[in-house]
Biotite code that builds the C-alpha atoms (Angstrom):
import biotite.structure as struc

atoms = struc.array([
    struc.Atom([-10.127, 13.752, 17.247], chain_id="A", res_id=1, res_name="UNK", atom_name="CA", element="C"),
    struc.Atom([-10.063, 12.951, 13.415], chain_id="A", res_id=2, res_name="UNK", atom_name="CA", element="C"),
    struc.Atom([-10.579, 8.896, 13.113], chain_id="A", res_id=3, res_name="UNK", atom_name="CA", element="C"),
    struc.Atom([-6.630, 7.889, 11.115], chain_id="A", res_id=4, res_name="UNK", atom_name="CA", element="C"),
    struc.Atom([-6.907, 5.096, 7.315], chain_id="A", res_id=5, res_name="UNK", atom_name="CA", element="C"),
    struc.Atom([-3.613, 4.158, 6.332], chain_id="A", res_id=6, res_name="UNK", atom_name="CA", element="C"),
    struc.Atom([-3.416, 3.609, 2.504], chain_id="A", res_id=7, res_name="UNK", atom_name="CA", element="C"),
    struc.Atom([-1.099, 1.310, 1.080], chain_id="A", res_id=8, res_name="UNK", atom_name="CA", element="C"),
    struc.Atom([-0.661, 2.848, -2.093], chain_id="A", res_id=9, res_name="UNK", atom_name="CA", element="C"),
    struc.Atom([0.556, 0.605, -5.262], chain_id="A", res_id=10, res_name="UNK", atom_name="CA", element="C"),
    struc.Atom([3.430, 2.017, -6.763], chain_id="A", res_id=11, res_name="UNK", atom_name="CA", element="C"),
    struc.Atom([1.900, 0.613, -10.139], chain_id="A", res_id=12, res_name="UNK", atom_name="CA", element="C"),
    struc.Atom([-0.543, 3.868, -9.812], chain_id="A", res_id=13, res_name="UNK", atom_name="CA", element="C"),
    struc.Atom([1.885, 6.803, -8.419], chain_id="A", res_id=14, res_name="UNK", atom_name="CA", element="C"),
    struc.Atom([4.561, 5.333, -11.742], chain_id="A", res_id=15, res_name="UNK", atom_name="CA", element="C"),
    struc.Atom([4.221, 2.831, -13.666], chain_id="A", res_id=16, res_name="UNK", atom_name="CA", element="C"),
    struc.Atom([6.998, 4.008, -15.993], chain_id="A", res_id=17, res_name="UNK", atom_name="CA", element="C"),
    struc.Atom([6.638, 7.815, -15.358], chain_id="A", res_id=18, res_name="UNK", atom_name="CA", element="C"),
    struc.Atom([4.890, 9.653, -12.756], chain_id="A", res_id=19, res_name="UNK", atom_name="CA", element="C"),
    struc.Atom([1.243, 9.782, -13.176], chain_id="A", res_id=20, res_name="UNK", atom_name="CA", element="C"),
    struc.Atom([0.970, 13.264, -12.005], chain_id="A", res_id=21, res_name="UNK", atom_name="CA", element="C"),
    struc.Atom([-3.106, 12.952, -13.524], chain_id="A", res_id=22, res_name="UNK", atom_name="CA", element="C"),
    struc.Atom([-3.916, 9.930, -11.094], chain_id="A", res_id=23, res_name="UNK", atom_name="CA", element="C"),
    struc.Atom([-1.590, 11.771, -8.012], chain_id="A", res_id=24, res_name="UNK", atom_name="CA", element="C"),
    struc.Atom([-3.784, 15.087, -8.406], chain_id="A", res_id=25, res_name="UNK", atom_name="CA", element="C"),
    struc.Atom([-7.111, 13.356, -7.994], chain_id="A", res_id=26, res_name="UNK", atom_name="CA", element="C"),
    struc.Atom([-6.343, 11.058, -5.627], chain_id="A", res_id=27, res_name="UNK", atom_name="CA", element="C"),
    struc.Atom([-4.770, 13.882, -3.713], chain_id="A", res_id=28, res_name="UNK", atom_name="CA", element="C"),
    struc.Atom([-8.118, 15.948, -4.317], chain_id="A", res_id=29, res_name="UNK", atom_name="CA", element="C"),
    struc.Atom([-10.293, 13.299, -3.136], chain_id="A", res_id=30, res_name="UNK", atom_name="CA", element="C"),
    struc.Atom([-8.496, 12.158, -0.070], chain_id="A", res_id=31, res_name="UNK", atom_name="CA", element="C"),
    struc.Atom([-7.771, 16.297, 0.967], chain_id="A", res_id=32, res_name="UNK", atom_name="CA", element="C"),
    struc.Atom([-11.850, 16.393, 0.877], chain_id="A", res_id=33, res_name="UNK", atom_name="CA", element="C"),
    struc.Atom([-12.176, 13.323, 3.431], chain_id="A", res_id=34, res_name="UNK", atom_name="CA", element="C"),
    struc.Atom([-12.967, 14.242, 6.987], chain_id="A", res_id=35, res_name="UNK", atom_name="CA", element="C"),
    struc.Atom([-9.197, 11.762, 8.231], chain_id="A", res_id=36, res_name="UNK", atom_name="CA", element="C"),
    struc.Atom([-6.141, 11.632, 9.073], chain_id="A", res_id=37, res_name="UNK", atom_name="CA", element="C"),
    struc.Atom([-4.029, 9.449, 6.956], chain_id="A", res_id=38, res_name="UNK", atom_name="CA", element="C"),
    struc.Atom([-0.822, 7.252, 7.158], chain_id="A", res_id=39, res_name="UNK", atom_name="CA", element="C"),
    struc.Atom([0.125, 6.511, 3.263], chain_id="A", res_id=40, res_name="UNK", atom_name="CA", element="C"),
    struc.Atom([2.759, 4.152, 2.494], chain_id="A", res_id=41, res_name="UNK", atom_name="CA", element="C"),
    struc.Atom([3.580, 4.420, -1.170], chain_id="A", res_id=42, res_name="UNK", atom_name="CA", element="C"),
    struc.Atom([5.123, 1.459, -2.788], chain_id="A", res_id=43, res_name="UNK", atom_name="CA", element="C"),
    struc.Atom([8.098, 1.573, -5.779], chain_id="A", res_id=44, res_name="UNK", atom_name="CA", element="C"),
    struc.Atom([6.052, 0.553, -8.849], chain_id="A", res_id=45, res_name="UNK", atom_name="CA", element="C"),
    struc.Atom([7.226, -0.486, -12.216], chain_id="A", res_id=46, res_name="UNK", atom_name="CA", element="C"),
    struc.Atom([11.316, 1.460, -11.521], chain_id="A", res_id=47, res_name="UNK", atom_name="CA", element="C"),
    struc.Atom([11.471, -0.360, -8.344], chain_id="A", res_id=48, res_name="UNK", atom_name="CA", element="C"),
    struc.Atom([11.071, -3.872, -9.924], chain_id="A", res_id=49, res_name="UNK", atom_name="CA", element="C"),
    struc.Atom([13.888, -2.771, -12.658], chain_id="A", res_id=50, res_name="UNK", atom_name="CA", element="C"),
    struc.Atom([15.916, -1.879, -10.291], chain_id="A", res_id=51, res_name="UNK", atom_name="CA", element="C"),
    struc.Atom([15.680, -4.819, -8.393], chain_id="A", res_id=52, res_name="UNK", atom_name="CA", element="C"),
    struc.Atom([16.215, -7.108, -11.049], chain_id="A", res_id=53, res_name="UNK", atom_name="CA", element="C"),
    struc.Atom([19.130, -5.276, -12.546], chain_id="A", res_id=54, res_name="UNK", atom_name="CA", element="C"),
    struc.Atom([20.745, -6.201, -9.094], chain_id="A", res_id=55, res_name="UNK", atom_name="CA", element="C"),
    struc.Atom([19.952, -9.531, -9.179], chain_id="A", res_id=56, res_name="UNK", atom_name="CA", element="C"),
    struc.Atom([21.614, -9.695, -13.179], chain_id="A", res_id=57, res_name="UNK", atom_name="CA", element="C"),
    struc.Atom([24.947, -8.302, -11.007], chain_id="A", res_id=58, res_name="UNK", atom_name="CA", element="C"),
    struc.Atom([24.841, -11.090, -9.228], chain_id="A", res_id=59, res_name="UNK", atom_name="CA", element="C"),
    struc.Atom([23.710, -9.249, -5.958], chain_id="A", res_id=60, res_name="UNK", atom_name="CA", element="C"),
    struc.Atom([21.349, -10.296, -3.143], chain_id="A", res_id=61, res_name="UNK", atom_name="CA", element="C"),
    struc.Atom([17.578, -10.382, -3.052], chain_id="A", res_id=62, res_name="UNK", atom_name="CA", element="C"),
    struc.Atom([18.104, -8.140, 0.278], chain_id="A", res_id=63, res_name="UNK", atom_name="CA", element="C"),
    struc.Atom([20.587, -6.005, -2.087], chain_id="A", res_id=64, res_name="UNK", atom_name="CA", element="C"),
    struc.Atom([17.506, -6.120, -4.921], chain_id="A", res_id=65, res_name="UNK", atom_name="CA", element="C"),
    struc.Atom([15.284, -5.220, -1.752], chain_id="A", res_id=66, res_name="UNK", atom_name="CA", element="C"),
    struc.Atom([17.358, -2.076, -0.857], chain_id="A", res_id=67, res_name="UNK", atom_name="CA", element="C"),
    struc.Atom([17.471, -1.401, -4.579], chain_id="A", res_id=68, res_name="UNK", atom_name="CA", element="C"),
    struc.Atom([13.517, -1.501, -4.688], chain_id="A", res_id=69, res_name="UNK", atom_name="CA", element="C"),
    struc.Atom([13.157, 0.399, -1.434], chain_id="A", res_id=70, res_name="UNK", atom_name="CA", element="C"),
    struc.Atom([14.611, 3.756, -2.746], chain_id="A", res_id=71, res_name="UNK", atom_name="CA", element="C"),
    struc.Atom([12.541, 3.722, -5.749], chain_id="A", res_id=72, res_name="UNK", atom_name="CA", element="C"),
    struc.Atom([9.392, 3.884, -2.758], chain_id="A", res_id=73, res_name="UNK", atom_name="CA", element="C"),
    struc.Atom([10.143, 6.564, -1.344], chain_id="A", res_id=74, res_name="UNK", atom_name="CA", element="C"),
    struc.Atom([11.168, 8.670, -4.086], chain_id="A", res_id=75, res_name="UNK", atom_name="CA", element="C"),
    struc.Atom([7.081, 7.767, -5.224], chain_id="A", res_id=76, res_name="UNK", atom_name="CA", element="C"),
    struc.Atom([6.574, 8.809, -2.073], chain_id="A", res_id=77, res_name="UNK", atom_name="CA", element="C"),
    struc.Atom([7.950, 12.028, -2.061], chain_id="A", res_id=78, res_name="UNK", atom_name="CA", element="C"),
    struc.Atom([5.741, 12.498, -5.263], chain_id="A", res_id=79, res_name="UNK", atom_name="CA", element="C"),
    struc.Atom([2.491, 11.492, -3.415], chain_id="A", res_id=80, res_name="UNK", atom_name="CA", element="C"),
    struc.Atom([3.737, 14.212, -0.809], chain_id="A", res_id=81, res_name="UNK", atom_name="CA", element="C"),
    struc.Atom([4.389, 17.152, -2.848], chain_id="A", res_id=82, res_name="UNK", atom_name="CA", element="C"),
    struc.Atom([0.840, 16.339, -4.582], chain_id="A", res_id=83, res_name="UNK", atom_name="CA", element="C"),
    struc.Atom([-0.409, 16.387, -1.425], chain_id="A", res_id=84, res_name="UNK", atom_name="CA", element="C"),
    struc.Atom([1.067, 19.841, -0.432], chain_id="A", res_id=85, res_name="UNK", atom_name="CA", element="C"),
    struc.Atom([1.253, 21.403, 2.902], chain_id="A", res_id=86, res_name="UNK", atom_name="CA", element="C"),
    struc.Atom([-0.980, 18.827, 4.634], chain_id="A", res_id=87, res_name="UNK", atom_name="CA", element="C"),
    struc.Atom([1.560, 16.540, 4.097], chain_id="A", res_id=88, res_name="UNK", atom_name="CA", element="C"),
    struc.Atom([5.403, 16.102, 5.819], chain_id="A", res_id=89, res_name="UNK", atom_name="CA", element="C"),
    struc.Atom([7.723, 17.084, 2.595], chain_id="A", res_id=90, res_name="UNK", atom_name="CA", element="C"),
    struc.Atom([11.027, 15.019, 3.858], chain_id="A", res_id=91, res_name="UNK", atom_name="CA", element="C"),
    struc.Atom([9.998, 11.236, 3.923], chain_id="A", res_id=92, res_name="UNK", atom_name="CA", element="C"),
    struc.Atom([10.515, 9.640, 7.133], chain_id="A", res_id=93, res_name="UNK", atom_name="CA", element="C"),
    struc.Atom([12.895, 6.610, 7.744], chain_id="A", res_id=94, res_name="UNK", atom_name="CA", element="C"),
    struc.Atom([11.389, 4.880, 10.704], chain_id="A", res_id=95, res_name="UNK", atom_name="CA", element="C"),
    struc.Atom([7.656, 4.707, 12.021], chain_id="A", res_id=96, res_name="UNK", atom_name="CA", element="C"),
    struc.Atom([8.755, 6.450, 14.841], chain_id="A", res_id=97, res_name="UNK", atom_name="CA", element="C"),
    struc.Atom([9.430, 9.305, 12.617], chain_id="A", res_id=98, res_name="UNK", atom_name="CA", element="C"),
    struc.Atom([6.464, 9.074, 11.111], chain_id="A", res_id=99, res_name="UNK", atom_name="CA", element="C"),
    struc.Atom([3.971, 8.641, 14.411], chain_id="A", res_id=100, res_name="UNK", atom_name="CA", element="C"),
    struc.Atom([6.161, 12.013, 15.330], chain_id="A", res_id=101, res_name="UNK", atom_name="CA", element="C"),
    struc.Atom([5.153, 13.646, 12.063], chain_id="A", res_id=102, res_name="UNK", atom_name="CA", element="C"),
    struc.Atom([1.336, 12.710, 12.969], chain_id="A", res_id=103, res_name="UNK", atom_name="CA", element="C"),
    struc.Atom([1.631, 14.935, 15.073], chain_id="A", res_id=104, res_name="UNK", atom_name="CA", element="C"),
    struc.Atom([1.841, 17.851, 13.360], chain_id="A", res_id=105, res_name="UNK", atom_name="CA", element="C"),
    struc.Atom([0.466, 17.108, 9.765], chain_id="A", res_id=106, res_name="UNK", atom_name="CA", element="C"),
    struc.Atom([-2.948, 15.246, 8.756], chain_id="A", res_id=107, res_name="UNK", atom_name="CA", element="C"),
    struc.Atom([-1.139, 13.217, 6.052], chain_id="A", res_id=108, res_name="UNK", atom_name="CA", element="C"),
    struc.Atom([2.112, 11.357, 6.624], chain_id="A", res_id=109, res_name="UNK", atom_name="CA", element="C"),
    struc.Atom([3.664, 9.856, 3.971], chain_id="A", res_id=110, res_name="UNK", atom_name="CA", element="C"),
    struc.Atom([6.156, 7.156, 3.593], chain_id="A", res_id=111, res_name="UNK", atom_name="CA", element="C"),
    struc.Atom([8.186, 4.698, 0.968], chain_id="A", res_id=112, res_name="UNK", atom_name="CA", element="C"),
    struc.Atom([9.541, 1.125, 2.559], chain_id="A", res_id=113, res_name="UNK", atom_name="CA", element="C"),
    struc.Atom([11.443, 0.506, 5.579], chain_id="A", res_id=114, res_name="UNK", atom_name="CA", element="C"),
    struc.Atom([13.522, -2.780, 5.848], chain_id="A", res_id=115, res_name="UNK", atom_name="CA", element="C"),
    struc.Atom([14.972, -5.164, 3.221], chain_id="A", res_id=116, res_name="UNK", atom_name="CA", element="C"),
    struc.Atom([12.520, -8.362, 2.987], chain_id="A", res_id=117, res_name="UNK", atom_name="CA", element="C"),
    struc.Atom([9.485, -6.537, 4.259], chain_id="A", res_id=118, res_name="UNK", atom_name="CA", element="C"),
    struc.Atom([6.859, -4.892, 1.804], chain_id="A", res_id=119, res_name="UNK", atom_name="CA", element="C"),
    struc.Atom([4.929, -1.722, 1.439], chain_id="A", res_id=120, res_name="UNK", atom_name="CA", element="C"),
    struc.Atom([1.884, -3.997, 2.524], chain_id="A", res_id=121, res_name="UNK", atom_name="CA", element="C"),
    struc.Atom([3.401, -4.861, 5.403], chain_id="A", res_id=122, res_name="UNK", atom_name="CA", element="C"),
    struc.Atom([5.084, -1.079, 6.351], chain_id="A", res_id=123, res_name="UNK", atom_name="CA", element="C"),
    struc.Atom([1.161, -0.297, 6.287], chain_id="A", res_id=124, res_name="UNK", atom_name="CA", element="C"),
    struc.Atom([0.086, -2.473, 8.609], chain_id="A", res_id=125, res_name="UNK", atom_name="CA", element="C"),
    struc.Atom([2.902, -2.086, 10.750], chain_id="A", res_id=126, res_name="UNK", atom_name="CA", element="C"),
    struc.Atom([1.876, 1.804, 10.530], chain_id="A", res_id=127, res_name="UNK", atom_name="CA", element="C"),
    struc.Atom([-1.529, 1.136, 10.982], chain_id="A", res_id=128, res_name="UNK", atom_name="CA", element="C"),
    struc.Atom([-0.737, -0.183, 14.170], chain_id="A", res_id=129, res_name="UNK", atom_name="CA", element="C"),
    struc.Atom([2.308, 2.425, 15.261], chain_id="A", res_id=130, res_name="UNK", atom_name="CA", element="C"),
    struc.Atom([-0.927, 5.287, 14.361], chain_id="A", res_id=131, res_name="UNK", atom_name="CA", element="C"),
    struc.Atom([-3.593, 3.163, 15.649], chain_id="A", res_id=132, res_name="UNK", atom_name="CA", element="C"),
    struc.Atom([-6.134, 3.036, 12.728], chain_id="A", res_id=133, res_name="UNK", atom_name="CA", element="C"),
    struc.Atom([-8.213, 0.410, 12.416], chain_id="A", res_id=134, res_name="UNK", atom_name="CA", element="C"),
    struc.Atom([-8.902, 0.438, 9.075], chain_id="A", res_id=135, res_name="UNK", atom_name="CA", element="C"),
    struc.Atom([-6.022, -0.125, 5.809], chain_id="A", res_id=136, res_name="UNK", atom_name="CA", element="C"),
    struc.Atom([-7.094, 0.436, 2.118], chain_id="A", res_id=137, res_name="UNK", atom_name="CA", element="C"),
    struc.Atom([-5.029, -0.941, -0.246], chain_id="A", res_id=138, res_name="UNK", atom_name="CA", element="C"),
    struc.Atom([-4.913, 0.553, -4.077], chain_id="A", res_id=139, res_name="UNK", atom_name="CA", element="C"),
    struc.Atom([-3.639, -1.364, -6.494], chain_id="A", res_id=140, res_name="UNK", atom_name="CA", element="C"),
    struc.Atom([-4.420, -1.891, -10.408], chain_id="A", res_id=141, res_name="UNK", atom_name="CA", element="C"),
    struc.Atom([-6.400, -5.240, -8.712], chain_id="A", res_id=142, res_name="UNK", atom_name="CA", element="C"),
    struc.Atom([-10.300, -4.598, -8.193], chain_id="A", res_id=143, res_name="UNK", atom_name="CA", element="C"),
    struc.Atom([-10.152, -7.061, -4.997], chain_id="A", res_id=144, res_name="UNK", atom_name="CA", element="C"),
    struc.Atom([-8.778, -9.869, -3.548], chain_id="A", res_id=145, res_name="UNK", atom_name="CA", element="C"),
    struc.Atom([-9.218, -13.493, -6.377], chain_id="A", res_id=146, res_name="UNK", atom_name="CA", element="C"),
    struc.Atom([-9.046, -17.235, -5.481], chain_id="A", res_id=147, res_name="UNK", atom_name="CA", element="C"),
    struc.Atom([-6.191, -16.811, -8.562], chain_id="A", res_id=148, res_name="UNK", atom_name="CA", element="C"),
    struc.Atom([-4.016, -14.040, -10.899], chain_id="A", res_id=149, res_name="UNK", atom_name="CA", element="C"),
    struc.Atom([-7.036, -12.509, -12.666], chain_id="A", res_id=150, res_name="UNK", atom_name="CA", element="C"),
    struc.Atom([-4.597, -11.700, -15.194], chain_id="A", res_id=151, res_name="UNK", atom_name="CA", element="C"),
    struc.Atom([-3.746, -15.330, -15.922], chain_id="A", res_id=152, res_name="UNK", atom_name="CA", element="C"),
    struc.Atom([-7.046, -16.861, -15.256], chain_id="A", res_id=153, res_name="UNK", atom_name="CA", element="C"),
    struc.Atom([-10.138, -15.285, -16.255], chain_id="A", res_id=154, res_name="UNK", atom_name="CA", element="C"),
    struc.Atom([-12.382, -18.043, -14.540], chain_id="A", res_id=155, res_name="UNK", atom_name="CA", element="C"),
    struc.Atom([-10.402, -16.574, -10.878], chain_id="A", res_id=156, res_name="UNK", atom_name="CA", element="C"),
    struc.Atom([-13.550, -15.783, -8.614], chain_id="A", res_id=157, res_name="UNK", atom_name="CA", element="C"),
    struc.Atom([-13.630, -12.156, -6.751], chain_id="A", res_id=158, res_name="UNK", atom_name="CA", element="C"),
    struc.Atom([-13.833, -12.507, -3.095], chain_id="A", res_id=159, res_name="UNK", atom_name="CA", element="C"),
    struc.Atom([-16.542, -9.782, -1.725], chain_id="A", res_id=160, res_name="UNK", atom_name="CA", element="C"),
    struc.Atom([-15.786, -10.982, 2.206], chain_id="A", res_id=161, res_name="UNK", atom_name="CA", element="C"),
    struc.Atom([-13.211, -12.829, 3.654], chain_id="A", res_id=162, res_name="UNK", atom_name="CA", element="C"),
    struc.Atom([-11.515, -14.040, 7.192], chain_id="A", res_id=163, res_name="UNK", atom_name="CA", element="C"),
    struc.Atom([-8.170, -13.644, 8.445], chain_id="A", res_id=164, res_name="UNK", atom_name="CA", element="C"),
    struc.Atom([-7.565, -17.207, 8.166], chain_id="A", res_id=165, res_name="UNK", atom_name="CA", element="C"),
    struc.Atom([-8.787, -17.455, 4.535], chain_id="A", res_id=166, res_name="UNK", atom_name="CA", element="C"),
    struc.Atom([-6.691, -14.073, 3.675], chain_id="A", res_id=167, res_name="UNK", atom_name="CA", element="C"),
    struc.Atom([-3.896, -15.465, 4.832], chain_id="A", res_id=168, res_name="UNK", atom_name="CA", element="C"),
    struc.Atom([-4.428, -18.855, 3.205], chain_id="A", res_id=169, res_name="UNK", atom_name="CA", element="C"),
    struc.Atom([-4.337, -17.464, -0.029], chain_id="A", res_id=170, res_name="UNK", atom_name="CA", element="C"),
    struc.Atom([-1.327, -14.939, 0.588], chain_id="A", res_id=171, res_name="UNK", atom_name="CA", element="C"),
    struc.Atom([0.538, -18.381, 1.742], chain_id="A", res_id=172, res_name="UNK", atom_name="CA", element="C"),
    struc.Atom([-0.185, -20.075, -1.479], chain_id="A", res_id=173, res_name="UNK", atom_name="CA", element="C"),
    struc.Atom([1.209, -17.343, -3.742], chain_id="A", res_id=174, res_name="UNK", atom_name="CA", element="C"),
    struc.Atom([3.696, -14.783, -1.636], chain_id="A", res_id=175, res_name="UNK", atom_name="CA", element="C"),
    struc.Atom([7.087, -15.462, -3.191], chain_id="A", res_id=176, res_name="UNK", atom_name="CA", element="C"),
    struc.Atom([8.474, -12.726, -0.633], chain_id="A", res_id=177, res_name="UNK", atom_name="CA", element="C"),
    struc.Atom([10.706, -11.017, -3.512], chain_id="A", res_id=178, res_name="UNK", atom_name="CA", element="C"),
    struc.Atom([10.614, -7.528, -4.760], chain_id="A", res_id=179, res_name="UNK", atom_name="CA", element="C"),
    struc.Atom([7.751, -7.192, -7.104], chain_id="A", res_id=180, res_name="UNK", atom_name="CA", element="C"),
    struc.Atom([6.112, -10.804, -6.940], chain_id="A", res_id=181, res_name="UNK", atom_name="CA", element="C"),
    struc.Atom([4.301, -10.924, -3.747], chain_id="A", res_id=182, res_name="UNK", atom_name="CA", element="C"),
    struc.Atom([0.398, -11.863, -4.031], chain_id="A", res_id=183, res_name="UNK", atom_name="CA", element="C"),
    struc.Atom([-1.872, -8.459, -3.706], chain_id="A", res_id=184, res_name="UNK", atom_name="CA", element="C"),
    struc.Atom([-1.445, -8.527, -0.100], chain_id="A", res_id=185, res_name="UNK", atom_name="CA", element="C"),
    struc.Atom([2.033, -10.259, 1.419], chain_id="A", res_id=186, res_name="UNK", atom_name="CA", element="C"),
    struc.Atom([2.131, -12.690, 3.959], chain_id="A", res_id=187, res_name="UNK", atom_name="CA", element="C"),
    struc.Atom([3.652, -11.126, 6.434], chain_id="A", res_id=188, res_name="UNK", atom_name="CA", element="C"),
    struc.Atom([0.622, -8.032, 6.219], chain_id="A", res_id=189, res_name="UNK", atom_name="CA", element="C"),
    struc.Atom([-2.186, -10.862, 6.256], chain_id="A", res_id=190, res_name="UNK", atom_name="CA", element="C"),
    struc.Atom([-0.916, -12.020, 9.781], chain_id="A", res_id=191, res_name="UNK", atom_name="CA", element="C"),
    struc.Atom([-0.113, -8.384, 11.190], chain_id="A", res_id=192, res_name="UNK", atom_name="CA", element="C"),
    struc.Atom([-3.636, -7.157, 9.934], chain_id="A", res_id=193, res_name="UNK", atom_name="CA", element="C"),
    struc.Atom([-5.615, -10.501, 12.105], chain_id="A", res_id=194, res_name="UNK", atom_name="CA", element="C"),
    struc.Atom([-3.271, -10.223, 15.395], chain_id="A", res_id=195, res_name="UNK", atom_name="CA", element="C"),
    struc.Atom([-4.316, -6.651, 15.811], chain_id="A", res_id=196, res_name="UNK", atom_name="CA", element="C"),
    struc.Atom([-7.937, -7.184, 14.202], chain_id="A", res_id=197, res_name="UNK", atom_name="CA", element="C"),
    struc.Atom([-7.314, -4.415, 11.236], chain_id="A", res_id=198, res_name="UNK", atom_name="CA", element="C"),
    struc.Atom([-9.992, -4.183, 8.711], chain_id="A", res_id=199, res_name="UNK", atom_name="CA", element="C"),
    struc.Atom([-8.792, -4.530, 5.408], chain_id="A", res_id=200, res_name="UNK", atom_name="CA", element="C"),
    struc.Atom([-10.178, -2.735, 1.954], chain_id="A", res_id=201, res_name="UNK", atom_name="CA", element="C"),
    struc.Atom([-8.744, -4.123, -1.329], chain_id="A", res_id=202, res_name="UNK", atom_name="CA", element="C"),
    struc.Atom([-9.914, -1.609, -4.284], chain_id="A", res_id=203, res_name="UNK", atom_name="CA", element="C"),
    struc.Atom([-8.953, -0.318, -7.698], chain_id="A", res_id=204, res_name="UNK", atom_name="CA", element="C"),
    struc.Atom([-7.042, 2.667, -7.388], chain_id="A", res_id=205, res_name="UNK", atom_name="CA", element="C"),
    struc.Atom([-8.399, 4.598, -10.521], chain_id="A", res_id=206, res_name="UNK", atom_name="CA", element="C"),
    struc.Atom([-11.865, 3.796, -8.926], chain_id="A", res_id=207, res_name="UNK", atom_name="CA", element="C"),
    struc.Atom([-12.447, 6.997, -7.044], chain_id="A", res_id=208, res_name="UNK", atom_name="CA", element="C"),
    struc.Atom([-15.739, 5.942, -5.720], chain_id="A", res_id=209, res_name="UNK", atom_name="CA", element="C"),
    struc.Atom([-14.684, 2.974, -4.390], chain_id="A", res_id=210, res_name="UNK", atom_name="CA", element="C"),
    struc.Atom([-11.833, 4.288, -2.424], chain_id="A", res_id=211, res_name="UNK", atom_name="CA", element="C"),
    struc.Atom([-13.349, 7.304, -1.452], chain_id="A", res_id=212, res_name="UNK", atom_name="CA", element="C"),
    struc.Atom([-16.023, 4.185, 0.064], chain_id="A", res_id=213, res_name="UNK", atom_name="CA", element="C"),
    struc.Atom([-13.279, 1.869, 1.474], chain_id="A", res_id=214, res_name="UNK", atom_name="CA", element="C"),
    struc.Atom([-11.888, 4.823, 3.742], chain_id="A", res_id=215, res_name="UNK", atom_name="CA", element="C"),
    struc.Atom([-15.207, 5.720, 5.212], chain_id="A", res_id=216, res_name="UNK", atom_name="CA", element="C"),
    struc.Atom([-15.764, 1.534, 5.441], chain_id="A", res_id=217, res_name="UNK", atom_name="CA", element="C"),
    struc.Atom([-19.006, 1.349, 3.309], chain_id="A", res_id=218, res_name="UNK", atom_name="CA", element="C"),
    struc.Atom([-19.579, -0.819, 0.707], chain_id="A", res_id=219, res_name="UNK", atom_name="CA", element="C"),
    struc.Atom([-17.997, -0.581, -2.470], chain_id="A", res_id=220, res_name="UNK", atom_name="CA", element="C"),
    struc.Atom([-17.150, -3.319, -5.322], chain_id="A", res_id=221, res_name="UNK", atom_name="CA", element="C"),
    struc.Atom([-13.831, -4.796, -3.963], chain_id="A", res_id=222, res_name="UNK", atom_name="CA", element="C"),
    struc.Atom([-13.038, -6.874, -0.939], chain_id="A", res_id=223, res_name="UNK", atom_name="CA", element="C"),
    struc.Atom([-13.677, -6.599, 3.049], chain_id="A", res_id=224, res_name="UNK", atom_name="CA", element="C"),
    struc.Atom([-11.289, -8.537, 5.315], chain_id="A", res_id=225, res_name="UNK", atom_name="CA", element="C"),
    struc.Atom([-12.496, -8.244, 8.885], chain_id="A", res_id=226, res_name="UNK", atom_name="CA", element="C"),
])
């Protein structure tokens, strides 16, 4: 029985203004080459956060700006799916039921967001757990997990290792739990990962080495939470 990674997959990669249909064929390559199964939960990228906030300039809802954000996910994933090919399920699933159902009968199932106020980081975990993996890598444009926004702060200091406890610490501090702000891993997904004991891989996306490392668990240049 093939060992199951679940990716959370940035949407900031799969379209950050237009599909990267480059960066989808050779992640596709590389991850079609790995001895796994794979859960991939694809979040909405640079069209979801529009979207959201041209509901919130309406005057709607952050759960409305949520919804909003959610069907720009899986319409990313649907991209990461038909790179994918046949290995993959071609309609995206709604529920993690669906999806633990569609495990059954492809090697890659991919998936966009589920609920208003919950993120792709989260839907990972949560899928992790519904698939039983043990092990989430999360791609992002983010090398790792930083004491600060590396972006902002060029003196923030890269975390190699880290605890539960300290993950979560940090994802307390700077999880604004709206569309498009949340730290590089949300709250909610730091506690999920540490009450099922889910080892956690932060790497650059674009860095094929690295993730092709994170999903076998070696080292690589980003962070370990475990």
């Amino acid at each position: 029985m093939q060992e199951t990674v679940v990716l959370s997959l940035g949407g900031s990669l799969v379209n950050p203004g237009k599909p990267d249909h480059a960066y989808l064929s050779s992640i596709s390559k590389l991850l079609s080459e790995l001895p796994y199964r794979f859960g991939i939960v694809v979040g909405g990228g640079k069209p979801a956060r529009v979207a959201a906030e041209m509901v919130r300039k309406r005057g709607g809802s952050e759960f409305e700006a949520d919804e909003a954000a959610i069907k720009h996910t899986k319409k990313n994933a649907l991209l990461v799916a038909k790179a994918i090919g046949k290995e993959a399920n071609q309609a995206i699933p709604e529920s993690f039921s669906s999806a633990r159902k569609l495990s059954k009968k492809h090697r890659f199932v991919v998936m966009g967001g589920t609920i208003p106020g919950i993120t792709t980081d989260s839907d990972a975990v949560l899928l992790a757990e519904c698939l039983k993996a043990k092990r989430v890598v999360n791609l992002s444009n983010i090398d790792g997990v930083y004491s600060d926004n590396p972006s902002r702060n060029p003196q923030a200091k890269k975390f190699r290792r880290l605890g539960y406890a300290q993950l979560i610490g940090l994802a307390g501090k700077n999880d604004m739990r709206k569309a498009g702000t949340h730290f590089v891993f949300d709250f909610l997904a730091c506690k999920l990962a540490a009450r099922s004991s889910i080892e956690v891989h932060f790497v650059h996306g674009k860095s094929l080495s690295d993730v092709r490392k994170a999903v076998e668990g070696k080292p690589h240049r980003g962070t370990v939470v475990k």
